[in-house]
C-alpha atoms as one frame of an Amber mdcrd trajectory, in Angstrom:
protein
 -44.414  56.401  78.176 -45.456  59.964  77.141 -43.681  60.992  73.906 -42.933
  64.215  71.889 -41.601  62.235  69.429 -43.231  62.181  65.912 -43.405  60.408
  62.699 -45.145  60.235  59.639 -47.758  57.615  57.926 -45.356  57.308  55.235
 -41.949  57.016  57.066 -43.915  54.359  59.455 -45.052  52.620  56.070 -41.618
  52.865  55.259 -40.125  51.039  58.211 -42.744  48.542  58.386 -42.014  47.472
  54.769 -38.140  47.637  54.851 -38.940  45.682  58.351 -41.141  42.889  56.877
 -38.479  42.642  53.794 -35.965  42.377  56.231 -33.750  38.598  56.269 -36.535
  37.375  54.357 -35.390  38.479  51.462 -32.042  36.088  51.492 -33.743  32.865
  52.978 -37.582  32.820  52.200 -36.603  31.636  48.726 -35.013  28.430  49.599
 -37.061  27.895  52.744 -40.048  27.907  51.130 -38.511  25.953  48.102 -37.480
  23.097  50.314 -41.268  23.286  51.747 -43.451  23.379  48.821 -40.853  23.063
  45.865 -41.905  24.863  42.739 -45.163  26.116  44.498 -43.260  27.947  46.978
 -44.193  31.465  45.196 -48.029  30.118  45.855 -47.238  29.212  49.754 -45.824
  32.683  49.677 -48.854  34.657  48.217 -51.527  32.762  50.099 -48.912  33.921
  53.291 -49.201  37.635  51.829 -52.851  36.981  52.187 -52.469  35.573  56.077
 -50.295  38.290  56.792 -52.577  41.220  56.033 -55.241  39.423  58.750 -51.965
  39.919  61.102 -51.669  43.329  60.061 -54.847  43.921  61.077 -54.737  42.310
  64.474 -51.723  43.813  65.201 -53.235  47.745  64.315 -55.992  46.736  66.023
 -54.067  46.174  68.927 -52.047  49.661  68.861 -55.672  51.281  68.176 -57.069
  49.973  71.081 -55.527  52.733  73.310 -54.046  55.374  71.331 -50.997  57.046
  72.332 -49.598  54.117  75.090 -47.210  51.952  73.291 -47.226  47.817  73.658
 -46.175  47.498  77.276 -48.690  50.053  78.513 -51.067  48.498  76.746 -50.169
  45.127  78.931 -50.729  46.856  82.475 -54.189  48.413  80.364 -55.060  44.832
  79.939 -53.688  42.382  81.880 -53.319  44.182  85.257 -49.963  45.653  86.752
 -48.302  42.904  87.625 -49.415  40.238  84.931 -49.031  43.057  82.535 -45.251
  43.552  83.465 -44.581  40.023  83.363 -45.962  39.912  79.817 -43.829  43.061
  79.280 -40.745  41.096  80.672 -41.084  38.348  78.611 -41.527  40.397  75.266
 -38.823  42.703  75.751 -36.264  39.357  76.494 -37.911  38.407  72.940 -37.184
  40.703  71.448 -33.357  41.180  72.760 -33.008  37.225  71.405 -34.293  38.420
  68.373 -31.595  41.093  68.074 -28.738  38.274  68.887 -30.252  36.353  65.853
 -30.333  38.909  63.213 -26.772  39.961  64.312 -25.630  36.359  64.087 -27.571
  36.118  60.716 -25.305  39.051  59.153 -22.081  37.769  60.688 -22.980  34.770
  59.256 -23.749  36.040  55.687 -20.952  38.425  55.941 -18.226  35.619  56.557
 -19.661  33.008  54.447 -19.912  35.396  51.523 -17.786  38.357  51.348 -15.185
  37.621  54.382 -14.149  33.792  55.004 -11.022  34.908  56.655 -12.438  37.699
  59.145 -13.562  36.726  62.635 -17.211  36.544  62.879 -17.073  38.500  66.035
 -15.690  41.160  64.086 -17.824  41.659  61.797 -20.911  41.499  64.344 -19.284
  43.991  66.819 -18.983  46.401  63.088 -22.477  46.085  61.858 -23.978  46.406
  65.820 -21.804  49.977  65.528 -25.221  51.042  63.091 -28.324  50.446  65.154
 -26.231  51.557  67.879 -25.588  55.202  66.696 -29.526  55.084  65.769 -30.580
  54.468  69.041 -28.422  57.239  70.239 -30.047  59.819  67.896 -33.578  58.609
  68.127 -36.955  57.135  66.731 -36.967  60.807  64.362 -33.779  60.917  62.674
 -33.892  56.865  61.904 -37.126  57.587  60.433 -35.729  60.285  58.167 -32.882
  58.170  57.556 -35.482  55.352  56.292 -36.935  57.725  54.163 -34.157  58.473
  52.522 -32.717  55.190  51.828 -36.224  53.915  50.387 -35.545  55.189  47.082
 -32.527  53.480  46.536 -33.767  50.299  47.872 -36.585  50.440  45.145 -34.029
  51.521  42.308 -32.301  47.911  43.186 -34.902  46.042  43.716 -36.527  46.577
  40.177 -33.091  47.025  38.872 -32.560  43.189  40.177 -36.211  42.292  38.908
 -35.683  44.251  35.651 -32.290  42.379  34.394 -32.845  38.958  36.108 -36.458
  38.101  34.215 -34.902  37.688  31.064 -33.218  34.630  32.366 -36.878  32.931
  33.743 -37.698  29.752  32.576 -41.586  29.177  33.039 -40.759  25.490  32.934
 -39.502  25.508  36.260 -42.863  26.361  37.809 -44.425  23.851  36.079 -46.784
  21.486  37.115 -48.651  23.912  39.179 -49.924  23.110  42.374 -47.665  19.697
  42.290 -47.373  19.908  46.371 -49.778  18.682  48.757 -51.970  20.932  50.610
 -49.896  19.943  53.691 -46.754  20.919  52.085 -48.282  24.614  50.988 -49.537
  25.422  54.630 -46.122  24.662  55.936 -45.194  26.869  53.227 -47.531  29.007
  54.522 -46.562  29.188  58.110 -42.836  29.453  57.380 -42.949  32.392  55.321
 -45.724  34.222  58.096 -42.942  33.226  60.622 -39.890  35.265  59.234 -42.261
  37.767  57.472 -44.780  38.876  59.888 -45.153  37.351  63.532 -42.478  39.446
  64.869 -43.877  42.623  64.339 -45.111  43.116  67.814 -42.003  45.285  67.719
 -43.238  47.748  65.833 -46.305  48.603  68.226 -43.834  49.470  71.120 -43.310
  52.854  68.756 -46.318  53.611  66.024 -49.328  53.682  68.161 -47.619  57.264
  70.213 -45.238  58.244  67.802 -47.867  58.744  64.253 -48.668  62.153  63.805
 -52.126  60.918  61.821 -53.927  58.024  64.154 -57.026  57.948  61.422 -54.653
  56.423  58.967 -52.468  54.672  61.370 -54.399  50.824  60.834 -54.618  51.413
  56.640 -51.258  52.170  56.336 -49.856  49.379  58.727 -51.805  46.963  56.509
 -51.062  48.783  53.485 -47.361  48.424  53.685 -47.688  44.861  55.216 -48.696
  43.972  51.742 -46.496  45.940  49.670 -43.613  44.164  51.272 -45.253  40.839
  51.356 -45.774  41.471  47.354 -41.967  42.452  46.596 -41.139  39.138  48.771
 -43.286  36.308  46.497 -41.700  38.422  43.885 -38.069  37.643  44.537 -39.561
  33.939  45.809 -40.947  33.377  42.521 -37.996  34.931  40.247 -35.650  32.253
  42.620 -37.648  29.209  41.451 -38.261  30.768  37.650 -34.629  31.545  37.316
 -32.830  28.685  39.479 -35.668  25.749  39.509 -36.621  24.728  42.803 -34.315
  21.717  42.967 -31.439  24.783  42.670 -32.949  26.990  45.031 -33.321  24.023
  47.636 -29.363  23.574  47.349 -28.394  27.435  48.517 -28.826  29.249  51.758
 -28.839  32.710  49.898 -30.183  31.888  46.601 -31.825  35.581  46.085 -27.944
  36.092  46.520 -27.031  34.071  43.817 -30.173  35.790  41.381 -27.463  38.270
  41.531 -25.020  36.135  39.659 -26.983  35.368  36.614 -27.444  38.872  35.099
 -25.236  39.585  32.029 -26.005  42.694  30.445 -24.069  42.665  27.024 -20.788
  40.634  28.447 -19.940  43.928  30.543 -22.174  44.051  33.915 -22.232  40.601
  35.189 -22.183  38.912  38.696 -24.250  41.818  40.410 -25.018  39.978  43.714
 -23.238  42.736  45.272 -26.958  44.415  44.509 -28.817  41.773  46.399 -26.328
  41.951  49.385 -26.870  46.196  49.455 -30.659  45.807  49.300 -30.476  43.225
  52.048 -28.086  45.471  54.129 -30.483  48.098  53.998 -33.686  46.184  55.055
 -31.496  44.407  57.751 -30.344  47.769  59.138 -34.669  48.701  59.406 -34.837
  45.610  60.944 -32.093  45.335  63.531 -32.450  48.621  64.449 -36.380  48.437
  65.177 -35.546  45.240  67.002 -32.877  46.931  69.195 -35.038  49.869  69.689
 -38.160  48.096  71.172 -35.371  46.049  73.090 -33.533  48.828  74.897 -36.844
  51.179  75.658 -38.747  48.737  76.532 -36.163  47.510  78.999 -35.554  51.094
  80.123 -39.289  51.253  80.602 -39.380  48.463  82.908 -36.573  50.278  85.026
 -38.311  52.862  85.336 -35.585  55.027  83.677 -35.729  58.761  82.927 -33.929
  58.014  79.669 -33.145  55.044  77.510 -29.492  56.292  75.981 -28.020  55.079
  79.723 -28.293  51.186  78.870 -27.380  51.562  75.246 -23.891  50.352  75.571
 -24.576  48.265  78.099 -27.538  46.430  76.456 -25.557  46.388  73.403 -22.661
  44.404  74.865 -25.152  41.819  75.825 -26.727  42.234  72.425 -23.378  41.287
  70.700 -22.651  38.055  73.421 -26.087  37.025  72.970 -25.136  36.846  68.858
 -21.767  34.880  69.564 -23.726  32.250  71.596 -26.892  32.043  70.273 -26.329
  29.563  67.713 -23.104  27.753  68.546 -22.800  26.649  64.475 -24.905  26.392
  61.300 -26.414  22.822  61.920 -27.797  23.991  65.189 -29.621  27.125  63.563
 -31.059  25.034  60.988 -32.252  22.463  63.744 -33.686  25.396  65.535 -35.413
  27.191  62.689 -36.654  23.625  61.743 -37.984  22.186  64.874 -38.677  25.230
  67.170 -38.817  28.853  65.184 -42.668  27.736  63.698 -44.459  27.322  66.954
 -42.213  29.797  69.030 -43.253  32.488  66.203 -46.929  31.383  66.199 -47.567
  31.516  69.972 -45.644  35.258  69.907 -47.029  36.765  66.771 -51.281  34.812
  66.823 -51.723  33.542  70.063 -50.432  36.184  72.554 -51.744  39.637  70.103
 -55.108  37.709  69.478 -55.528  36.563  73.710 -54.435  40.660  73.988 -56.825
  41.991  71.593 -59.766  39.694  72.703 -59.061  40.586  76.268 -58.190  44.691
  75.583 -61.786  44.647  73.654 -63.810  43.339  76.768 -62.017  45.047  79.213
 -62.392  48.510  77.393 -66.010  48.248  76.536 -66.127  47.693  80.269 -64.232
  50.569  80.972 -61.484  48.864  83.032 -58.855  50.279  81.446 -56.994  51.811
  84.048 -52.870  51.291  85.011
């Protein structure tokens, strides 16, 4: 898919940590609490530490053939026909993955801030976003990204700033209490909604970066920065609420937001965790929906993607509605089949494509 489209190191490190912050940011905390209790920030940093290995497979992948994105690199690989099958599969992934995230905000959104809106509503309003991105393009997103980055920080440290006063370092205490089992499901829960759907991102970065020789550093790079910000928030959740709190709320980084008090005049700020999480979300969905819809118009052999937009975003917004038919069957899901669904897409499938891409290239059968 030849491209004239381009983007810089920094606005791609700028997506990819906005993208790995993404939902995370609202349930890691009491995920990982319910995992590994009070040793959920440790689960979370020895993830950080899994997930920069991930980076690296996954820039290794988009490095392997320079300037195709992920679906060329399939027919590169695996053969035409395999390689579309692959390429089928991936881009259905990743339209479920859209349905999710929009059901995920809906969710939030009517649980939180509107009990007496319609869900379907308030999905069809936030899908207007991505939407208008796709129709503008990979460029002005980026820019957009760029621009928003500063006032995600200026919250986030704002949050961290006002919220540490209220840690108790009691409520990590005793450390390393949970069994080694309990830590590597900590481990593989917070890899699963942190980093093992960023095969996404390589439908774009590997023909879109204007500098390849820095491409693979800063795709790790940012991997870690926003790994870093999440044990952060992970660890201020359990500091501030105590695991056994933490365990009890779906949002508790939402309710962090509750317990500043700055001199009996700013209080309740979770409206600050909510904007931060709107803006990573809006990275996120709209990377999702991107690799979605051009990766579906590149199996059509399209001339341009903008034709299926509306279209694909209709299905998008029936997929959300259906999806997960209430909360007790998205917690069954995430619970029973999310871990090894997310492990076979983000480890088995890039490592079988990188092991496979490495032989066939120094063989020189690299050919569509």
């Amino acid at each position: 898919m030849p491209t004239t489209v381009k983007i810089t190191v920094r606005q791609m490190m700028i997506i990819i940590i906005m993208f790995t912050i993404g939902t995370t940011i609202l349930v890691a905390p009491s995920t990982l609490a319910q995992a590994a209790g009070q040793d959920a920030w440790i689960s979370a940093s020895f993830g950080v530490l899994v997930g920069l290995g991930i980076g690296w497979l996954y820039a290794s992948i988009g490095m392997l053939y320079p300037g195709h994105n992920l679906l060329e690199i399939h027919e590169l690989i695996l053969g035409k026909w395999l390689g579309k099958l692959v390429s089928l599969l991936v881009v259905l992934t990743m339209l479920l993955f859209c349905s999710q995230v929009l059901y995920y905000i809906g969710n939030f959104l009517a649980t939180q801030f509107f009990p007496n809106t319609p869900i379907q509503f308030l999905i069809l309003l936030f899908l207007i976003i991505p939407v208008v991105s796709l129709r503008l393009g990979i460029e002005p997103f980026a820019r957009a990204a760029e621009i928003l980055f500063p006032w995600f920080l200026f919250l986030f440290f704002f949050l961290v700033l006002f919220i540490l006063p209220k840690a108790e370092i009691t409520n990590i205490q005793p450390v390393l209490e949970a069994s080694p089992k309990d830590l590597v499901k900590g481990v593989l829960w917070f890899i699963s909604i942190t980093y093992l759907t960023a095969p996404a991102l390589l439908m774009f970065f590997p023909i879109c970066i204007n500098d390849t020789s820095t491409f693979k550093r800063g795709f790790i790079l940012s991997n870690l920065i926003g790994g870093f910000m999440l044990v952060l928030i992970i660890l201020l959740s359990v500091l501030v609420l105590n695991p056994n709190i933490t365990v009890l709320y779906n949002y508790p980084s939402f309710i962090l937001g509750r317990q500043i008090n700055i001199g009996d005049f700013f209080q309740r700020m979770e409206a600050i965790v909510a904007i931060i999480w709107f803006l990573t979300i809006f990275v996120k969905l709209t990377m999702y929906c991107f690799s979605a819809i051009t990766g579906l118009a590149q199996l059509l052999k399209l001339r341009s993607y903008r034709s299926i937009i509306l279209p694909t975003g209709v299905l998008i917004a029936t997929g959300a509605l259906i999806v997960y038919p209430n909360n007790a069957y998205m917690q069954r899901w995430d619970m029973d089949t999310w871990i090894p669904y997310s492990l076979l897409l983000g480890i088995l499938y890039p490592l079988l494509l990188y092991i496979i891409g490495s032989i066939r290239k120094k063989q020189g059968r690299t050919k569509i």
